[in-house]
KOLMI-211272 format. One line per 8 residues: number of its first residue (from 1); their letters; for each residue x, y, z of N, C-alpha, C. Coordinates in steps of 0.001 Angstrom, whole numbers, padded with zeros to 6 digits. Example, Ala and Ser with C-alpha at 12.3 -4.5 7.8 and 13.67 -1.06 7.14 Angstrom:
residues 2
1) AS) 013190:-005690:007800:012300:-004500:007800:013200:-003300:007800  012850:-002250:007080:013670:-001060:007140:012900:000030:007870
***
This chain:
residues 202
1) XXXXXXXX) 004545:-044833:053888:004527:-044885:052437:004897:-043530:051877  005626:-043402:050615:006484:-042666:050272:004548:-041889:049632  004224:-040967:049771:002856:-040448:048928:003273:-038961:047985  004298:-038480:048488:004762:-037854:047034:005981:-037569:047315  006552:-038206:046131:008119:-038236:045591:009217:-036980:045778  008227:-035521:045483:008978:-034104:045428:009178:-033506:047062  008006:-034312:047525:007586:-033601:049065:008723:-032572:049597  009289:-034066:050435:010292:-034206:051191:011730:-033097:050430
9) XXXXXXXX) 011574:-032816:048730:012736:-032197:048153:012484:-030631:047975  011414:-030530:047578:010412:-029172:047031:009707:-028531:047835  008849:-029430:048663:007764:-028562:048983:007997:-028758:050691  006594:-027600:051592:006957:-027513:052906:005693:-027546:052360  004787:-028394:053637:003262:-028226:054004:002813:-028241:055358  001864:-028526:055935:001369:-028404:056866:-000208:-028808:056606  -001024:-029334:057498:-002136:-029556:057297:-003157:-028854:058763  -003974:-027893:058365:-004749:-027320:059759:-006007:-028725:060583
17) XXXXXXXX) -006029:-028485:061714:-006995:-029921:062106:-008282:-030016:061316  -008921:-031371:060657:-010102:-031512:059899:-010492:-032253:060563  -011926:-032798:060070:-013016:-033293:060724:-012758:-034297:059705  -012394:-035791:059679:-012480:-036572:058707:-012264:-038313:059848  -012844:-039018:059032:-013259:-040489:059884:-011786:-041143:058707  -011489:-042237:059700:-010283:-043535:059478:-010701:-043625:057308  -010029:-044331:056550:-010234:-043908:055381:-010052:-046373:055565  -010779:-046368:054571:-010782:-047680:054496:-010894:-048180:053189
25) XXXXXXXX) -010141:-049306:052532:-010020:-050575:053532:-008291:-050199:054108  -008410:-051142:055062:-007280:-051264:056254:-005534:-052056:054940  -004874:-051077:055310:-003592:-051741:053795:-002730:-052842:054325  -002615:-053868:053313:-002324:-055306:054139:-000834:-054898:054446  -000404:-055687:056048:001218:-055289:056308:001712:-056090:054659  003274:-055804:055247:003941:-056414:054349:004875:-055633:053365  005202:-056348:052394:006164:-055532:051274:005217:-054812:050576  005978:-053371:050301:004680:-052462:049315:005712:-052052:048572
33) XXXXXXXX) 005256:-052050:046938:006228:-050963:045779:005567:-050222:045046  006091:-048518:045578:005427:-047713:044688:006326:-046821:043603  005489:-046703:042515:006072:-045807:041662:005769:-044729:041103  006275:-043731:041056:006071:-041962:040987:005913:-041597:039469  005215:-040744:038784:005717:-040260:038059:005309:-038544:038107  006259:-037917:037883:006806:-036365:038059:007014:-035633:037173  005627:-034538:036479:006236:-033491:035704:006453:-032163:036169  007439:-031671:035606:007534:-030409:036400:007372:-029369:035172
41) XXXXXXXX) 006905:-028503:034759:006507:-027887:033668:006372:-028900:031798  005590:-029729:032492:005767:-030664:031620:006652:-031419:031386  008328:-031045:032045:009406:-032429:031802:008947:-033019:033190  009680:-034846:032787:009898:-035577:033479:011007:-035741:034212  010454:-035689:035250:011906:-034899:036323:012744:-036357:036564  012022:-037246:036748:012830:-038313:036940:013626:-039312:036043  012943:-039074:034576:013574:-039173:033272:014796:-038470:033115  014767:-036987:034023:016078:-036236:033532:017042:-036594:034761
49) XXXXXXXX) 016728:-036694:035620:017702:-037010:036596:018134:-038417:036501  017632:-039325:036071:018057:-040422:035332:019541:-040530:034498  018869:-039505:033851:019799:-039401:032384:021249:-038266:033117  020849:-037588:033954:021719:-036698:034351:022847:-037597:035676  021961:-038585:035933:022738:-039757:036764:023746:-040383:035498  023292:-040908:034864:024034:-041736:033994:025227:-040932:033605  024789:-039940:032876:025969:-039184:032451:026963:-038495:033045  026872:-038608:034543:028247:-038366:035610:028679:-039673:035727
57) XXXXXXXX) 027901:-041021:035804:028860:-042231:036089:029405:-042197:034510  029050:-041996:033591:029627:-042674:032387:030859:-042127:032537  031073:-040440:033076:032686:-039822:033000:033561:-040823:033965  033397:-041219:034734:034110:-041896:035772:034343:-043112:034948  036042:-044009:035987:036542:-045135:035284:035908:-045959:035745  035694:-047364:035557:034695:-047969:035142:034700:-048840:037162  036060:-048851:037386:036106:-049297:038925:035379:-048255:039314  035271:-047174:039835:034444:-046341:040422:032961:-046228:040114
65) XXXXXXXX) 032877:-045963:038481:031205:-046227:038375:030686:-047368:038658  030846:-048330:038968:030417:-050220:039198:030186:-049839:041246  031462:-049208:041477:031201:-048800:042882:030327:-047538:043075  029832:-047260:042916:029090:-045589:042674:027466:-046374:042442  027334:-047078:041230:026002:-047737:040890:026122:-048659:042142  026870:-049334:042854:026256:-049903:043596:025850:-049299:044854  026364:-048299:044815:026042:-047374:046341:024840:-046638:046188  024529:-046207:044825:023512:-045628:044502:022077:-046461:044662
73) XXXXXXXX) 022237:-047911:044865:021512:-048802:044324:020834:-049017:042717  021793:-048874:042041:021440:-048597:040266:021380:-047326:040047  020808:-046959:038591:020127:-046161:037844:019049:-046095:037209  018346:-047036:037294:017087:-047341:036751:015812:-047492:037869  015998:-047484:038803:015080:-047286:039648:014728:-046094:040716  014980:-044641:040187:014524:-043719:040590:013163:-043274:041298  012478:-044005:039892:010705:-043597:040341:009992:-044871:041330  011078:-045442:041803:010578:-046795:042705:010897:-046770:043664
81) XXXXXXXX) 009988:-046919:044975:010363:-047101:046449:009717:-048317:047044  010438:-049366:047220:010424:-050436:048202:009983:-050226:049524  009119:-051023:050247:009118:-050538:051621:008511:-051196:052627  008702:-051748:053613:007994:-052720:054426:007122:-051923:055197  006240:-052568:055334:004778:-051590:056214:004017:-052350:056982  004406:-052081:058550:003658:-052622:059386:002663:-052864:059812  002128:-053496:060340:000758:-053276:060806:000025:-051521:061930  001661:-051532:062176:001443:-049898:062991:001366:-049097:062229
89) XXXXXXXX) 002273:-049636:060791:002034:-047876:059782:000514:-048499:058829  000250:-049493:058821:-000992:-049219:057877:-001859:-048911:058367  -001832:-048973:060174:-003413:-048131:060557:-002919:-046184:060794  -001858:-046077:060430:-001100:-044290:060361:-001526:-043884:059152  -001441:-045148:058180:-001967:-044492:056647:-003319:-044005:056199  -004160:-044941:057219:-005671:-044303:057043:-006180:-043486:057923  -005640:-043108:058834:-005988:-042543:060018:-005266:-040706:059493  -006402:-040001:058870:-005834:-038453:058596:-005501:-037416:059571
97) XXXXXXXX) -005740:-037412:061140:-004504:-037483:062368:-003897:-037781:062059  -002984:-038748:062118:-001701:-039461:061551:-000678:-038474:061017  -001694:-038854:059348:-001436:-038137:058279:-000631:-036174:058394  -001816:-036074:058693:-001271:-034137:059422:-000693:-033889:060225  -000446:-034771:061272:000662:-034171:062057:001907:-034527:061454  002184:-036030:060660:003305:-036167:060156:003694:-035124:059091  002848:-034595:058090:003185:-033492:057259:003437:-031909:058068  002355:-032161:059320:002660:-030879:059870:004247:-030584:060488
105) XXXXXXXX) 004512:-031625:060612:006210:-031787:061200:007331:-031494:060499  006851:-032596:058977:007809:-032290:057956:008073:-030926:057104  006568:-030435:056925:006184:-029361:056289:005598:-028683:056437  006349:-027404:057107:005453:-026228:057948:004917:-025134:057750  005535:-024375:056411:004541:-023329:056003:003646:-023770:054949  003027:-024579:054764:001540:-024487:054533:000484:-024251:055159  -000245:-023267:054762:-001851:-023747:055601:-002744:-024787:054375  -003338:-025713:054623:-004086:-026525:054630:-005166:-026564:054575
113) XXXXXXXX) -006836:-027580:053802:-007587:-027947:053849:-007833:-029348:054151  -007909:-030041:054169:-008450:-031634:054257:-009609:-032031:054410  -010544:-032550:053088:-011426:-033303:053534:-011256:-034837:052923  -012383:-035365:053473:-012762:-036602:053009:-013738:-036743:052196  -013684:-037398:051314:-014423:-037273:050068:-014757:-039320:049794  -015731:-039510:050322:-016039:-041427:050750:-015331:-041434:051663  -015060:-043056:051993:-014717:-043937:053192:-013318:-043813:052397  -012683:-043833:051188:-011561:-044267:051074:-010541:-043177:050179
121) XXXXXXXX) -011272:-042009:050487:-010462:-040888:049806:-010628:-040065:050649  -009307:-039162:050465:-008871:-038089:050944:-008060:-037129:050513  -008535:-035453:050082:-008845:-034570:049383:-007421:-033544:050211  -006870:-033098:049462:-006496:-031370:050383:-005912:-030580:049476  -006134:-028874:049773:-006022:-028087:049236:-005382:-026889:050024  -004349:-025966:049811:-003912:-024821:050003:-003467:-023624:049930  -002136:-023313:050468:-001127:-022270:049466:000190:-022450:051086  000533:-022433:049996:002382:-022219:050770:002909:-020750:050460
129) XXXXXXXX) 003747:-020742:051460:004095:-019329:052002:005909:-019482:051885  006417:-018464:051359:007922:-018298:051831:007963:-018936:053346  008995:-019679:053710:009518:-019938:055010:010697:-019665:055251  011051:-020058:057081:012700:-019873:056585:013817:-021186:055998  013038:-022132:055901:013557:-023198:054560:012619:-023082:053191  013724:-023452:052513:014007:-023478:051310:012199:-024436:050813  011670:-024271:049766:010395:-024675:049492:009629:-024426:048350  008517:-024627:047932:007805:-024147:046760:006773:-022729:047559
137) XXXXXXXX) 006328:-022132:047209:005139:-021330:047323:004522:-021058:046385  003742:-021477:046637:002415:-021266:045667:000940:-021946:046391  -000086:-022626:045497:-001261:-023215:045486:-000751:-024590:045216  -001371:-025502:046217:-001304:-027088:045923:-002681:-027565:046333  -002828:-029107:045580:-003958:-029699:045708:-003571:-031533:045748  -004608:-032264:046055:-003898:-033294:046042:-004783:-034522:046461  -004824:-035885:046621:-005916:-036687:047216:-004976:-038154:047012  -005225:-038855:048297:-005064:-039881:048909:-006136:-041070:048548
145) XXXXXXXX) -005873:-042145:047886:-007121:-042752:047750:-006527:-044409:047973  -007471:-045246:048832:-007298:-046239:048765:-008062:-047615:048214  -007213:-047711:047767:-008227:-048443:046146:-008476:-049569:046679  -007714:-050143:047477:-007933:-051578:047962:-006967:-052020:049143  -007443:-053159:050230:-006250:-053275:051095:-004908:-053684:050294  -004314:-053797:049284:-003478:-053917:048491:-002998:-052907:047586  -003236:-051896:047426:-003712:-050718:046111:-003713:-049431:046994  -002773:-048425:046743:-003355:-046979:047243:-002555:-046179:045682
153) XXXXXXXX) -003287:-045163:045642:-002656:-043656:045120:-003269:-042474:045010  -002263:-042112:044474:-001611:-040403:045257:-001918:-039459:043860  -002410:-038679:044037:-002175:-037509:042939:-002051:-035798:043670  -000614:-035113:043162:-000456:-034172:043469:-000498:-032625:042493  -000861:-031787:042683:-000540:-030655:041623:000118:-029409:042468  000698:-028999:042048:001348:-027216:042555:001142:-026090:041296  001345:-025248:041689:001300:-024108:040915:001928:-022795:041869  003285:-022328:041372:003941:-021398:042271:005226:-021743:041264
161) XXXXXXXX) 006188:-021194:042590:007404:-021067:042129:008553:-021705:043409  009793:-021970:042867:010718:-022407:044229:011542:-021851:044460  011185:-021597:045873:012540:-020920:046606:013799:-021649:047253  014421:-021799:046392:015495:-022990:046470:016934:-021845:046313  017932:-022567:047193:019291:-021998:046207:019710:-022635:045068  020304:-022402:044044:020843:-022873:042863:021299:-024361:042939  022405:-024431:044418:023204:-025252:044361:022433:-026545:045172  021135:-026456:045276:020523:-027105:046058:019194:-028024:044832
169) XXXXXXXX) 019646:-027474:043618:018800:-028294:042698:019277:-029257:042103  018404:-030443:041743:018642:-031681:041266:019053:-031813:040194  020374:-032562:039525:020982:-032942:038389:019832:-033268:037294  019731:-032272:036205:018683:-032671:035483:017199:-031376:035837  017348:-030560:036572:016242:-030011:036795:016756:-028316:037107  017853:-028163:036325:019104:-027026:036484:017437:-026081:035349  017404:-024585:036457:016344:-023816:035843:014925:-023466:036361  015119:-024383:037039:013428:-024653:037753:013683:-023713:038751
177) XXXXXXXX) 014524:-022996:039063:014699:-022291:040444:014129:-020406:040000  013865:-020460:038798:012984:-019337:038307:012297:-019411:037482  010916:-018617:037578:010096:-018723:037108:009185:-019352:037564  007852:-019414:036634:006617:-020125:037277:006950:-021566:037182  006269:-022524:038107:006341:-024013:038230:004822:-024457:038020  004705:-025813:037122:003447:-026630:037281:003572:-027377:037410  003640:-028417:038647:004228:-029571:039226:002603:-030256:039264  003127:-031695:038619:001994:-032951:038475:002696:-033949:038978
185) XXXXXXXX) 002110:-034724:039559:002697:-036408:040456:001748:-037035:040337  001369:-038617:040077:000739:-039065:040289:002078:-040423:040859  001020:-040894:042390:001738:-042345:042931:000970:-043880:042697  001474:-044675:042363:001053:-046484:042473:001356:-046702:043128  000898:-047745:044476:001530:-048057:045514:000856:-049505:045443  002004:-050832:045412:001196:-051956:045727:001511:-052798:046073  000657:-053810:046879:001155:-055172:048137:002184:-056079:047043  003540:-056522:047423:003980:-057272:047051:004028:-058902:047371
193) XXXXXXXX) 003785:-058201:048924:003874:-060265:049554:004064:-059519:051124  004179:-060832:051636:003623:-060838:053297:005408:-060722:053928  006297:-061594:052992:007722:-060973:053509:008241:-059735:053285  008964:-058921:053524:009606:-057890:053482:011488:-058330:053475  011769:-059483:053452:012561:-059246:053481:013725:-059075:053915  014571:-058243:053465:015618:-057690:054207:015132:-056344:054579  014229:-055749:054007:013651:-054178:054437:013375:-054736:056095  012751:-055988:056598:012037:-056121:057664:013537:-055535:058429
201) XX) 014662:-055716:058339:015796:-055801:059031:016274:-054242:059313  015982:-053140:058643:015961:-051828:058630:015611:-051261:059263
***
């Protein structure tokens, strides 16, 4: 499950080993759709990259933008991720092992806190460090909660700045590469149905 939208673009983390038990209830397999929403000094990052999408297809002739939106899969569904989830990844989702080594992989200069806070939340706190990729540094915080075997979300905060190159920032978010950053996320994540689909085929 996609648990924050900027991660994978912005930030590098890492999580140090915690003492925390399986997080419950268990999330039903199946189709899951979640949706993000992202401020980054108060704009909506995905509102502008939206709008900053649109307004490169609108320059293009109309055969190319029709082919472009369809490769893109639209323009209107930015803050939405589709996703089939197995019975192997919904016991990865509660299991905070799992959890930290997969961030520890993806995202390596953070050091990390993690606790558990109940049976169905999960808490973490840090600071990120310059690396030798590109990243945020600063202070982050954040918690995992599962609301129901159908129901999870995500809330993230940062406070720092990004060490990004210029040419490596998102259409719509031209600026953010100086100065201070206050990055807010909150995720919805929820059971759609027991098929998946064509995702099952992926």
């Amino acid at each position: 499950m996609r648990v924050l939208i900027l991660a994978t673009s912005l930030l590098t983390l890492s999580l140090v080993q915690a003492h925390a038990q399986t997080l419950s209830p268990l999330p039903e397999p199946g189709l899951w759709r979640s949706e993000a929403t992202t401020l980054v000094n108060g704009q909506d990052v995905i509102a502008a990259m939206r709008e900053a999408q649109k307004q490169m297809l609108s320059s293009l002739p109309e055969e190319y933008r029709l082919a472009m939106e369809e490769m893109m899969g639209g323009t209107d569904d930015l803050a939405v991720e589709m996703q089939c989830i197995t019975a192997e990844d919904a016991s990865s989702l509660i299991d905070p092992a799992s959890l930290m080594a997969e961030m520890r992989e993806e995202m390596p200069n953070c050091n990390m806190q993690i606790s558990q806070d109940g049976a169905s939340r999960l808490r973490f706190t840090g600071h990120c460090e310059p690396g030798a990729d590109d990243g945020f540094v600063g202070d982050v915080q954040g918690e995992l909660l599962m609301v129901s075997n159908r129901e999870m979300r995500s809330s993230f905060t940062g406070k720092g700045r990004l060490n990004i190159d210029t040419d490596d920032i998102p259409p719509g978010m031209e600026g953010l590469e100086s100065g201070p950053l206050d990055i807010r996320q909150t995720e919805v994540s929820v059971w759609v149905g027991s098929d998946c689909g064509e995702l099952a085929e992926m």
